[in-house]
C-alpha positions in Angstrom: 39.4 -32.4 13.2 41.3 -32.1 10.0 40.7 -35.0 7.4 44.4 -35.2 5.9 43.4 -37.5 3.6 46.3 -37.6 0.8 49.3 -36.8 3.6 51.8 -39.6 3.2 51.1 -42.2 6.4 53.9 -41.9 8.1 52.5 -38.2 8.8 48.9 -39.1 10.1 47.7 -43.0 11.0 44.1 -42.8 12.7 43.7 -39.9 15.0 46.4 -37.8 16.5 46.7 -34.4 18.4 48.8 -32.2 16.9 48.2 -29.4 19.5 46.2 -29.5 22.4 42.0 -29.9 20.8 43.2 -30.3 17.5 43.5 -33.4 16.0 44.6 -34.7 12.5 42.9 -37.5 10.9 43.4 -40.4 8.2 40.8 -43.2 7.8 37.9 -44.3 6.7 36.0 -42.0 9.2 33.7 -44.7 9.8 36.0 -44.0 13.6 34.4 -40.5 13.6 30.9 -41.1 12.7 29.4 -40.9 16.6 30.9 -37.5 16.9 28.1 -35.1 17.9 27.9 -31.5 15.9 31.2 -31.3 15.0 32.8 -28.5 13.3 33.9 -29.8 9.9 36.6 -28.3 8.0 36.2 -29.3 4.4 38.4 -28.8 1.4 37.2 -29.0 -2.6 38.9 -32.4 -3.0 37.4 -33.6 0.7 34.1 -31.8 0.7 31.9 -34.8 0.1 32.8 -36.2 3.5 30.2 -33.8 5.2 27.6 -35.4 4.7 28.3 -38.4 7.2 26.9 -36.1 10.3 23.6 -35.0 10.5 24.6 -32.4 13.1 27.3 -30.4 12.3 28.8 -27.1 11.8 30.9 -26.9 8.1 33.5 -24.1 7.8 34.5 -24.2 3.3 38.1 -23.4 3.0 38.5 -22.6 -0.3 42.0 -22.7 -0.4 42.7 -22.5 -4.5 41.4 -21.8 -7.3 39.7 -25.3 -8.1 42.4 -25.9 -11.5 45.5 -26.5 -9.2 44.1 -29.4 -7.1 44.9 -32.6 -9.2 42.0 -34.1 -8.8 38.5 -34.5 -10.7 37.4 -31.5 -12.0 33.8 -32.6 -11.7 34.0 -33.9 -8.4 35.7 -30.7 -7.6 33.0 -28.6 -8.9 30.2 -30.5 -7.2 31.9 -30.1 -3.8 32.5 -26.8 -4.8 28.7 -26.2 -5.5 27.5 -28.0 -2.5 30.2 -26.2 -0.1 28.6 -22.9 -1.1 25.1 -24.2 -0.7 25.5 -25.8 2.9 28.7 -24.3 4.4 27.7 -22.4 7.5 31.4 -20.8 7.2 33.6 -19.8 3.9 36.6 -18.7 4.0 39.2 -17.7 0.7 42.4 -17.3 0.4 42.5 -14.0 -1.8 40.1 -11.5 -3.3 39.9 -13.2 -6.2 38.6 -15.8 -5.2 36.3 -13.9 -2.5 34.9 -12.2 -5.2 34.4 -15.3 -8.0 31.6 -16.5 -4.9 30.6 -13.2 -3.6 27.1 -13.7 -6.0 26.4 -17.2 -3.9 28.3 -16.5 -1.1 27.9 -12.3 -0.1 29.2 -13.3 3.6 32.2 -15.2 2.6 35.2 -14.3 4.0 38.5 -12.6 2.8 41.2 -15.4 4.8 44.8 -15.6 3.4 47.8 -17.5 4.2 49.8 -16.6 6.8 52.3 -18.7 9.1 53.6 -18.1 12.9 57.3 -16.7 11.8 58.4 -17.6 15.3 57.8 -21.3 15.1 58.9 -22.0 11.7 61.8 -19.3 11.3 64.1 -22.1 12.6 64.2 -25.9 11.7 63.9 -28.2 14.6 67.4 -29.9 14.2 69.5 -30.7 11.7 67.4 -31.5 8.1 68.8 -32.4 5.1 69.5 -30.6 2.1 69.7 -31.8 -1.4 73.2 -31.0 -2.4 72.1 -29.6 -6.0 70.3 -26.8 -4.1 73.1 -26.6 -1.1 75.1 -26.2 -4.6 72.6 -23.0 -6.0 72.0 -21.6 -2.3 75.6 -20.9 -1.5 75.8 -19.0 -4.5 73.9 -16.0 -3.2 73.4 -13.6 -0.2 69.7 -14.0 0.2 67.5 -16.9 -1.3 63.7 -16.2 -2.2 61.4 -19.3 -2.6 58.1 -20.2 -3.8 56.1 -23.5 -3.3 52.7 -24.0 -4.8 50.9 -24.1 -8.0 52.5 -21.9 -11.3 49.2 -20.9 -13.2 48.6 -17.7 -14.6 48.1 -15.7 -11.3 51.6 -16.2 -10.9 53.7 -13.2 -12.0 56.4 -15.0 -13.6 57.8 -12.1 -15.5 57.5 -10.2 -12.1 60.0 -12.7 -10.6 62.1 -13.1 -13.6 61.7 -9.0 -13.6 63.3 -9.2 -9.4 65.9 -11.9 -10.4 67.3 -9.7 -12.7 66.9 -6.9 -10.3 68.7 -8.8 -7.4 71.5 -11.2 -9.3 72.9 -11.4 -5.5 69.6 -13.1 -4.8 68.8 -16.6 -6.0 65.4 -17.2 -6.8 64.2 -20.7 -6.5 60.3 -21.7 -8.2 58.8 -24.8 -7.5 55.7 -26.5 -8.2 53.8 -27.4 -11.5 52.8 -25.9 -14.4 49.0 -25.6 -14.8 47.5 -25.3 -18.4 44.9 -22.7 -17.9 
């Protein structure tokens, strides 16, 4: 059970399987509190939620570094904290951030990103698309895209550096600026 706590409700009301034994959840989670030893998937922003089993398993997905979650730093850094303390499982998303916990956490492991090409290589149906970017997309051959977080691990003169490289190429950055 995910806690999507922060998805827009039209997403996630309650409990609801996405896929067969997995279930997304918004609430309270007061509704979950009888479940026995479940396998907790916790998040810095949703860590302190744990704490409402006394029997349970707790994988840490540390998904970020902690500065790109707009959230409480504190709060952040005492879920971090506790996560690495009491997490039976952690799992990051790059090296880098294998290696800022290695000291706390020698058996964390290395877990990036990665999606199922064959599911998501085709939209299902028609969706819209804002005519500014139909506008920039039909300018090029290929489009590359990035979502997420622009801080200082993100090679913006490398991009800038392959834009110029590939002008048939449009190169299309979103997200927001983090001070560092």
């Amino acid at each position: 059970i995910f806690d999507c706590t922060g998805t827009s409700s039209d997403q996630v009301d309650g409990l609801r399987e996405v896929e067969q034994n997995l279930f997304l959840f918004r609430g309270t989670g007061e509704e979950l509190a009888g479940l026995d030893n479940p396998i907790v998937w916790a998040l810095p922003y949703n860590a302190q939620q744990v704490h409402r089993w006394g029997r349970r398993r707790v994988v840490y997905d540390l998904i970020d570094d902690l500065g790109v979650f707009p959230y409480d730093r504190a709060l952040l850094e005492s879920n971090h904290a506790r996560m690495l303390e009491v997490a039976d499982h952690v799992l990051c998303v790059s090296r880098q951030l294998q290696r800022a916990v290695a000291g706390r956490r020698p058996d964390a492991l290395y877990h990036p990103n990665a999606v199922d090409y064959d599911r998501f290589s085709a939209p299902p149906g028609d969706l819209p698309v804002a005519p500014d970017f139909a506008k920039f997309a039909g300018r090029f051959r290929r489009v590359a895209g990035y979502y997420g977080a622009i801080a200082s691990w993100l090679d913006v003169d490398l991009l800038a550096d392959a834009a110029r490289r590939r002008p048939d190429w449009g190169f299309a950055v979103i997200g927001t600026r983090l001070a560092d």
